[in-house]
C-alpha positions in Angstrom: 119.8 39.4 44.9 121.3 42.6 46.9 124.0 44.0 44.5 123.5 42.8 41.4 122.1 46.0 39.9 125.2 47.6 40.3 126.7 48.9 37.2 129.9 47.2 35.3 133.2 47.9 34.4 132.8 46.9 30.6 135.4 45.6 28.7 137.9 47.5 27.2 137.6 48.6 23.4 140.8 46.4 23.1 139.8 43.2 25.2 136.7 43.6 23.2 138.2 43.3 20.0 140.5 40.3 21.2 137.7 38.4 22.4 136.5 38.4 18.7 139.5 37.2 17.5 139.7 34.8 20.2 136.2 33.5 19.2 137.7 33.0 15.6 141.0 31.1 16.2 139.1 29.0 18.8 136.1 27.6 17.0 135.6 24.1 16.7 137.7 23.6 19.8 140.8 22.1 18.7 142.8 24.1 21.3 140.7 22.0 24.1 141.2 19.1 21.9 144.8 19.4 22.0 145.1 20.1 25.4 143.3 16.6 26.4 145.6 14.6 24.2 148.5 16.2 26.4 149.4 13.0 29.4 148.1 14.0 32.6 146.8 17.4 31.8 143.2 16.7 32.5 143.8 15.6 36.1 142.0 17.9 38.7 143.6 17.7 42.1 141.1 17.6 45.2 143.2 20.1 47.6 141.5 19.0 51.2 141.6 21.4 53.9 140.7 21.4 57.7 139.7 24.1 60.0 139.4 24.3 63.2 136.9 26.9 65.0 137.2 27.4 68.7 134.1 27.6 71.0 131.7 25.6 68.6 129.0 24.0 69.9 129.6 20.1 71.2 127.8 17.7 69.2 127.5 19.7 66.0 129.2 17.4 62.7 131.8 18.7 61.1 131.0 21.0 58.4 131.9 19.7 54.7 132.3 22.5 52.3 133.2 21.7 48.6 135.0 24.7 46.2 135.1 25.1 42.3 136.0 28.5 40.8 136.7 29.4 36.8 135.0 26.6 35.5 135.5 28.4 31.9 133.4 26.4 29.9 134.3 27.3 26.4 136.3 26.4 23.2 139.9 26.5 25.6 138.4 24.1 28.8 138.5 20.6 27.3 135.8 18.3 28.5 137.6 15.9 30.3 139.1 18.7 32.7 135.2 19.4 33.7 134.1 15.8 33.7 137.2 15.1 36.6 136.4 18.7 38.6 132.4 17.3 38.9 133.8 14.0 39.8 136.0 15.3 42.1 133.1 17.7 43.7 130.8 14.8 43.8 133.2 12.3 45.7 133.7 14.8 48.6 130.1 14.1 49.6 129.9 18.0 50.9 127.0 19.6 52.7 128.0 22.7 51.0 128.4 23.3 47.4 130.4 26.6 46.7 131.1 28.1 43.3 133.4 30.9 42.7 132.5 32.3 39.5 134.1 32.7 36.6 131.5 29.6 34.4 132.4 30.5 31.1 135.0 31.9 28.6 134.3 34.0 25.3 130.2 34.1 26.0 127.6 32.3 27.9 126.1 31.0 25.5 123.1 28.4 25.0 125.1 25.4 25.0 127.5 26.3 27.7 124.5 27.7 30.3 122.8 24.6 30.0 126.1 22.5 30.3 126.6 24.0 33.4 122.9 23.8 34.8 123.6 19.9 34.4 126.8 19.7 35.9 125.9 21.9 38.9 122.4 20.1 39.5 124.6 16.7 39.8 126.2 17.5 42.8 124.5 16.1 45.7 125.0 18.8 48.4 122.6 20.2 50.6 123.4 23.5 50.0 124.5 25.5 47.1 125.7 28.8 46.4 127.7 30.7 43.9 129.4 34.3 43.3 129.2 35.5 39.9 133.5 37.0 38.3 134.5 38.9 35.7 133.8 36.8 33.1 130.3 36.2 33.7 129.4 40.0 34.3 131.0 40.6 31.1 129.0 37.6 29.0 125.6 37.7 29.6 124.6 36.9 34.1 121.3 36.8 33.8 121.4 33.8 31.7 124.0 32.7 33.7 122.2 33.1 37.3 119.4 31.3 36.1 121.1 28.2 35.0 122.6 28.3 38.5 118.8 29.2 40.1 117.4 26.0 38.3 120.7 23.9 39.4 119.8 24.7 43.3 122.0 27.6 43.3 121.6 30.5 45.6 123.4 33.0 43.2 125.2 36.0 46.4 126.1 39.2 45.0 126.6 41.5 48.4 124.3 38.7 49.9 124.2 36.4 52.9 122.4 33.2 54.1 122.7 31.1 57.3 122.8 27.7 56.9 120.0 25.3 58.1 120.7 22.8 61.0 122.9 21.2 62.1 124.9 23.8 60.7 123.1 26.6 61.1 125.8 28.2 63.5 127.9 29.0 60.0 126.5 31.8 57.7 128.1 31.9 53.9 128.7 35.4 52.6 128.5 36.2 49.2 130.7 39.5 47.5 130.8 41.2 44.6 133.0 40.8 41.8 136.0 43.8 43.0 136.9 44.0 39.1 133.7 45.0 37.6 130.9 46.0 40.5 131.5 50.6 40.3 128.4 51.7 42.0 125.2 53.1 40.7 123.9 56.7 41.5 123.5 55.9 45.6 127.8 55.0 44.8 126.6 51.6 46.4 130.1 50.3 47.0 131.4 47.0 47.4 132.3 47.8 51.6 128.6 49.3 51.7 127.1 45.7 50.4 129.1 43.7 52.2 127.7 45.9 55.7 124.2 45.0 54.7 125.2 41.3 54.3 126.5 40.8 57.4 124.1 42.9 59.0 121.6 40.2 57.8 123.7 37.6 59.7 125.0 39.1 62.7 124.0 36.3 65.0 125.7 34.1 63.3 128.7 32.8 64.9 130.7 31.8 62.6 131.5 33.4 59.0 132.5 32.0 55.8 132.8 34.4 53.0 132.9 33.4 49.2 134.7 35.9 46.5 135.9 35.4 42.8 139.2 37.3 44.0 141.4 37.5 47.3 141.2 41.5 46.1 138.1 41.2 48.2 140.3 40.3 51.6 140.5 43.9 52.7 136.5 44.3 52.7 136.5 41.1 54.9 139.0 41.9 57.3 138.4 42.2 60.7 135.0 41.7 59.9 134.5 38.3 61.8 134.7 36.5 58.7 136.5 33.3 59.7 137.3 32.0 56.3 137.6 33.0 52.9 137.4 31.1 49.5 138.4 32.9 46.2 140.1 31.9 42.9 140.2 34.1 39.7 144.0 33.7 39.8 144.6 30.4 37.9 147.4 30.3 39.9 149.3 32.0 37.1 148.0 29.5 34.7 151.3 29.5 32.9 154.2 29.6 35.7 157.8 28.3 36.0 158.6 25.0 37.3 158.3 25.4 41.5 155.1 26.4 40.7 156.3 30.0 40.4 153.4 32.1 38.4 154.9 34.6 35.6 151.4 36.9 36.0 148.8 37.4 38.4 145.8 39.4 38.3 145.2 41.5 40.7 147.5 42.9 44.4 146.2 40.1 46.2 146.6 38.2 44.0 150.0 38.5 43.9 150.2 38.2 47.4 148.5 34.8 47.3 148.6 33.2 44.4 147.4 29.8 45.3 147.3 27.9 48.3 145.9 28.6 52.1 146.8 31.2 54.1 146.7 32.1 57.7 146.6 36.4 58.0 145.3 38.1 61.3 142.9 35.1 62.5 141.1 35.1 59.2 141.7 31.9 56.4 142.2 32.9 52.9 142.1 29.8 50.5 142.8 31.1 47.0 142.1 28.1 44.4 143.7 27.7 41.1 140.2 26.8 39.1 139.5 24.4 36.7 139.4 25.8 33.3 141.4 27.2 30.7 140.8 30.9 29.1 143.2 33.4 26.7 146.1 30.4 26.8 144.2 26.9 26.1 146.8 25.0 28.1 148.1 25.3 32.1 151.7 24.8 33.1 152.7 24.6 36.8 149.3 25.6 37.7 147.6 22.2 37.8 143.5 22.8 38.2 142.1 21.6 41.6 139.0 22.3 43.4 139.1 22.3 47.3 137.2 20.8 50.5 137.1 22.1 53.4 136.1 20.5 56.7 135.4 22.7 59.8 135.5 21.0 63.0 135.1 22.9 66.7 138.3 23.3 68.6 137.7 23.2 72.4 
């Protein structure tokens, strides 16, 4: 997996410290508890998308590509929140299976690794792959990529793959997380791995790449990269009514919260997630996952 030695941006002594205490006032998981008994906060909304790619071959299907990021699972994501996102993902009958990263909250550990093994493996797509975010660099990824490997997971970290026929006209690129990859003693950056993984798919028509954040648009930009999937923003997770976020992580972030986007030829699709994490509860920043269907435009 190209990338994945690269070293991390560690926590903070501070984030570090409220993590414990996080760990503490959450066990048990009342806060999930509570948030399920709230009416209509476990619904997941199933944000369908079409997109239209000029010059692709007649006679090739339409491409279905299913998108879950910040799955969180932890003492703040209640249950029923994951059990409608895997419902949802399952329903949309996708070829592709795309994960954004972000699978747990306060440490991967046993329980929630295999939890999300199982959920992941029920998804009947033909393909699967997954980026690894913040979170998961800063719990434990090996653990983490291997529950994914033995769910059918291709786990991209500065990596590429083309997909197999009909659709092998589409490659899916996988970047690092822009928060935590630095760079090792070659100063591997995250523009130098995301050269090699093109380079590995240069024939490949068509693009798709797949980040935890939008703050990895600029690396994609005028790259060829036709469309881009992120989340990592929660969509504010707390926001004003009109959907109107009080925080965002990160400059693009800001830019696009949530939602699709249309900039300079290339599709940004920035999804809210699934799960909770600091604030067990969401407002104005409803969970969803996504599907997109590509279609050729002639």
């Amino acid at each position: 997996m190209p990338g994945s030695r690269l070293s991390r941006r560690p926590h903070t002594r501070a984030y570090h410290i409220m993590e414990r205490a996080l760990s503490v006032l959450y066990h048990g998981g009342w806060a999930a508890w509570l948030w399920a008994r709230v009416p209509g906060a476990c619904r997941v909304g199933l944000i369908e998308h079409e997109l239209l790619v000029p010059g692709r071959e007649a006679g090739r299907p339409p491409l279905r590509i299913a998108f879950a990021s910040d799955l969180h699972l932890g003492p703040t994501t209640p249950r029923e929140v994951l059990d409608e996102a895997f419902a949802r993902l399952r329903s949309t009958q996708a070829d592709v299976l795309a994960l954004g990263g972000d699978y747990v909250f306060l440490g991967a550990t046993t329980e929630r690794v295999h939890e999300l093994q199982a959920r992941v493996q029920q998804v009947p797509a033909t393909v699967k792959l997954a980026v690894l975010g913040n979170h998961d660099f800063w719990a434990r990824p090996e653990h983490l990529e291997d529950a994914l490997t033995k769910a059918g997971v291709r786990v991209l970290v500065n990596d590429s793959i083309r997909l197999p026929p009909p659709h092998d006209d589409v490659a899916v690129i996988g970047l690092d997380d822009p928060l935590t990859s630095w760079g090792v003693e070659e100063r591997i950056t995250l523009q130098e791995g995301l050269d090699a993984a093109l380079a590995r798919v240069a024939g490949v028509p068509i693009k798709i790449a797949v980040c935890h954040s939008p703050d990895g648009y600029p690396e994609v930009k005028g790259r060829g990269v036709r469309l881009l999937l992120a989340g990592h923003t929660h969509g504010g997770h707390i926001a004003l009514p009109g959907y109107r976020p009080l925080w965002i992580p990160g400059p693009h972030g800001r830019l696009w919260p949530f939602g699709r986007h249309e900039v300079d030829g290339l599709t940004v699709f920035v999804s809210r997630g699934v799960g909770g994490s600091i604030v067990p509860c969401r407002t104005y920043a409803p969970p969803d996952v996504a599907l997109f269907t590509l279609r050729g435009s002639h």
